[in-house]
ChimeraX commands (.cxc) that place a marker at each C-alpha (Angstrom):
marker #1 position 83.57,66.05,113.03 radius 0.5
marker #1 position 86.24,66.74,116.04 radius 0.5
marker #1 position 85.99,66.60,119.30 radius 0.5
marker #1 position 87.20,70.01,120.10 radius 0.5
marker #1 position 88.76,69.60,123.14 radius 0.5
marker #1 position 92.32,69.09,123.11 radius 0.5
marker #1 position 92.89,67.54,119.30 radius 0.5
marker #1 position 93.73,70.01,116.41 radius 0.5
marker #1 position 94.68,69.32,113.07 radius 0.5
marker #1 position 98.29,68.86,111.74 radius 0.5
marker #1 position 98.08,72.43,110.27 radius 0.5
marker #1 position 97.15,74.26,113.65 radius 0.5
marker #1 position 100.11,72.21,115.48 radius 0.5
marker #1 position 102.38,72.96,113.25 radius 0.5
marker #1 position 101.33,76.97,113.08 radius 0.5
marker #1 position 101.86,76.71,116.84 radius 0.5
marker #1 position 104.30,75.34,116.38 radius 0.5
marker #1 position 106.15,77.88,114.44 radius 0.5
marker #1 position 104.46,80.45,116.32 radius 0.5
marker #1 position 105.62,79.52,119.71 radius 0.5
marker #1 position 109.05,79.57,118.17 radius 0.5
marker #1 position 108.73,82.23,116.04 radius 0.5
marker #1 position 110.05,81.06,112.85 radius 0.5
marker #1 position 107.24,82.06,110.58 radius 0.5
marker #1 position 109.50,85.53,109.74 radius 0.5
marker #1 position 112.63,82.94,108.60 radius 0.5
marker #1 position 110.12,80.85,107.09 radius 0.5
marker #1 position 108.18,83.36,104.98 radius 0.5
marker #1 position 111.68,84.92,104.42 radius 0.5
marker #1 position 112.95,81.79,102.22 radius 0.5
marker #1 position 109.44,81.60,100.62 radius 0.5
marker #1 position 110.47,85.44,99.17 radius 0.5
marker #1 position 113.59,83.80,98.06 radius 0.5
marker #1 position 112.20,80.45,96.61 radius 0.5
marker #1 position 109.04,82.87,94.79 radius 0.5
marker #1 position 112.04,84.81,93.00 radius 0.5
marker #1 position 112.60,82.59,90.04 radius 0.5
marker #1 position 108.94,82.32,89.53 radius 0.5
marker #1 position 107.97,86.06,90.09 radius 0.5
marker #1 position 110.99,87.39,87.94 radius 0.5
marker #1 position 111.15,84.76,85.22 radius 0.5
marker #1 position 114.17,82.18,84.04 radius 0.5
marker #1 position 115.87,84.65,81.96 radius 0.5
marker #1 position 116.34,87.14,84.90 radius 0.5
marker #1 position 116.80,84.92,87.73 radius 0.5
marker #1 position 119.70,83.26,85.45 radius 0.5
marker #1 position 121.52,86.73,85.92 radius 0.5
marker #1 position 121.08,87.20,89.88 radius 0.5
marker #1 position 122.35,85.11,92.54 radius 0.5
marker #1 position 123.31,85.65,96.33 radius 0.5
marker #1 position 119.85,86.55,97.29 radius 0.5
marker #1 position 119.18,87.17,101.43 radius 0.5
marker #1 position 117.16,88.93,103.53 radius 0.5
marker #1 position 118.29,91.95,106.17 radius 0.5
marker #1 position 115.89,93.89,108.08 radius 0.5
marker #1 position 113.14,93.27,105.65 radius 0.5
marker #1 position 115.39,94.41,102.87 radius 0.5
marker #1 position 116.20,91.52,100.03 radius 0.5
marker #1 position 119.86,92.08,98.60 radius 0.5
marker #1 position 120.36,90.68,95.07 radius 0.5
marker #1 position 123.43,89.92,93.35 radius 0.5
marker #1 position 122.98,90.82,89.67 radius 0.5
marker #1 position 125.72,89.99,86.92 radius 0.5
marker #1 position 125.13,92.35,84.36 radius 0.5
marker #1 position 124.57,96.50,84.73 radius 0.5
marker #1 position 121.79,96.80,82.47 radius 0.5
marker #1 position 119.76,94.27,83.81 radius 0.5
marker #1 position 120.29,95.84,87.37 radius 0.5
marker #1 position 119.27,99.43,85.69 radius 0.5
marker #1 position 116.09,97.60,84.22 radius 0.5
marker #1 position 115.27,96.00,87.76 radius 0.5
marker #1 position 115.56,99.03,89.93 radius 0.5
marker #1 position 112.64,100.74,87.79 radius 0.5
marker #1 position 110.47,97.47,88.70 radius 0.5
marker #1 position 111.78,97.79,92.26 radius 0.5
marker #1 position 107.49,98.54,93.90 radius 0.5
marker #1 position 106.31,96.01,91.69 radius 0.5
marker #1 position 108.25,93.20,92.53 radius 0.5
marker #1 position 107.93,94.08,95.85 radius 0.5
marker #1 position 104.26,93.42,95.69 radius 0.5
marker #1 position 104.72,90.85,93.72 radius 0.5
marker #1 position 106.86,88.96,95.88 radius 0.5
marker #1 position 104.89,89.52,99.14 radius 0.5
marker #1 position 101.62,88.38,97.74 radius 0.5
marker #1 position 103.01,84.98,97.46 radius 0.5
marker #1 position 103.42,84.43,100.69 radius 0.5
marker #1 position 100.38,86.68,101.47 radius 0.5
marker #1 position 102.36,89.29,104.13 radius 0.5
marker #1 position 104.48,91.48,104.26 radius 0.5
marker #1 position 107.81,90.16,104.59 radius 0.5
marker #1 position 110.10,92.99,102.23 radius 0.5
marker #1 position 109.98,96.45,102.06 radius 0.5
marker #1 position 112.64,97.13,99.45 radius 0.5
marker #1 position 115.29,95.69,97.17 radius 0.5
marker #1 position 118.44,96.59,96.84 radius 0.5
marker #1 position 120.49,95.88,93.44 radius 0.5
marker #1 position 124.18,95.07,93.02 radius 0.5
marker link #1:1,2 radius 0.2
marker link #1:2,3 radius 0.2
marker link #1:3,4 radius 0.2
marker link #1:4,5 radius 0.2
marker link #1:5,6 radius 0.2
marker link #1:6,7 radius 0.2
marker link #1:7,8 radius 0.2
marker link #1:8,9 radius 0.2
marker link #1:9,10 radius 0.2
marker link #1:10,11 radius 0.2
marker link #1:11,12 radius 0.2
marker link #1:12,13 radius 0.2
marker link #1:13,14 radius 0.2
marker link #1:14,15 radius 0.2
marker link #1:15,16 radius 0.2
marker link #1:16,17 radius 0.2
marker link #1:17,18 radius 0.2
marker link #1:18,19 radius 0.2
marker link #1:19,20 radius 0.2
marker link #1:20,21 radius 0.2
marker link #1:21,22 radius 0.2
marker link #1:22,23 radius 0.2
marker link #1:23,24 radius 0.2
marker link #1:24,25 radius 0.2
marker link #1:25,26 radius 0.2
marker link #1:26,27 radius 0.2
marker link #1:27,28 radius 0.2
marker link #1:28,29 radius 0.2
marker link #1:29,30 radius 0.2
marker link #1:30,31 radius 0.2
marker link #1:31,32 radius 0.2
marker link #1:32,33 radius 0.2
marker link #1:33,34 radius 0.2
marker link #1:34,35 radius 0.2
marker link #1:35,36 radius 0.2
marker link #1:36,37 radius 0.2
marker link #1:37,38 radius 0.2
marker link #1:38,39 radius 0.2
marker link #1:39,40 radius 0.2
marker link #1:40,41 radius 0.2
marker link #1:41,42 radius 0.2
marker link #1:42,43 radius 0.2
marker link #1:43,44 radius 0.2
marker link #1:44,45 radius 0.2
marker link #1:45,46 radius 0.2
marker link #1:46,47 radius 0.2
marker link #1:47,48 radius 0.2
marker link #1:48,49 radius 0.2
marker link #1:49,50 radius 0.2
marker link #1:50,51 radius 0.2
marker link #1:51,52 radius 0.2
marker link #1:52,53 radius 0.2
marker link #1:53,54 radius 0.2
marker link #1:54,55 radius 0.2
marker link #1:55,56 radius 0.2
marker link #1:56,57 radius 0.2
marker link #1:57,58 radius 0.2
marker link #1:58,59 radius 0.2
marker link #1:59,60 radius 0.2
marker link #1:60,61 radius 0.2
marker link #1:61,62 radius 0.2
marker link #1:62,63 radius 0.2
marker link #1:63,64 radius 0.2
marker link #1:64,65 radius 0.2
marker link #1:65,66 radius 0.2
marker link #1:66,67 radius 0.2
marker link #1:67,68 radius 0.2
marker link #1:68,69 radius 0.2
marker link #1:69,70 radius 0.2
marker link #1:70,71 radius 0.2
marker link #1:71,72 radius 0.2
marker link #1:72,73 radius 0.2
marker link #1:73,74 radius 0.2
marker link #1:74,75 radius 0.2
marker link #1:75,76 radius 0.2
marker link #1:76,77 radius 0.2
marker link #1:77,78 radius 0.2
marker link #1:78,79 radius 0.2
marker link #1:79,80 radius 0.2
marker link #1:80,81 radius 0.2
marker link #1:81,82 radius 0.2
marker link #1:82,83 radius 0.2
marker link #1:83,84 radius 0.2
marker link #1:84,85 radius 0.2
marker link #1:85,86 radius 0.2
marker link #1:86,87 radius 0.2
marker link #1:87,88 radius 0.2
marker link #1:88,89 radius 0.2
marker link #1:89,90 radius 0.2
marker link #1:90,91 radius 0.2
marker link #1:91,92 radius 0.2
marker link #1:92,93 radius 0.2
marker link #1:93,94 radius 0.2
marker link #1:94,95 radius 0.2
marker link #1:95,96 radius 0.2
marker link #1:96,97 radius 0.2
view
């Protein structure tokens, strides 16, 4: 197969890559983000917007009261939801407003 001297695959560069300049927290960070409209649905993710991350908290924007009273009773589960898609632990809460 490989030699395993000195050549690595295009995967383990690039994970060294990000390692060495530690951008896998930014980069599982905007995976979080990107996983929202899938984990949460179209019909929710219509109604939120403004979505970041701040010291593993993710602030969403939500347009509408009762949708943002609905969400903050899911608040654990799509916590877990959204860090199994990136497979870490990148959130700890969410904060509503």
């Amino acid at each position: 197969m490989f030699n395993k001297s000195n050549e690595l695959t295009l995967k383990e560069a690039i994970e060294q890559l990000l390692n060495a300049y530690k951008m896998n927290g930014k980069i599982n960070e905007t995976r979080i983000i990107q996983a929202w409209d899938q984990v949460c649905g179209v019909m929710i993710s219509k109604h939120t917007e403004n979505l970041y991350i701040q010291n593993r908290v993710l602030f969403v924007k939500v347009d509408s009261a009762a949708l943002r009273n609905e969400l903050s009773y899911a608040k654990t589960k799509l916590v877990k939801a959204l860090n199994s898609t990136v497979k870490e632990e990148v959130i700890t809460e969410i904060v509503f407003s």
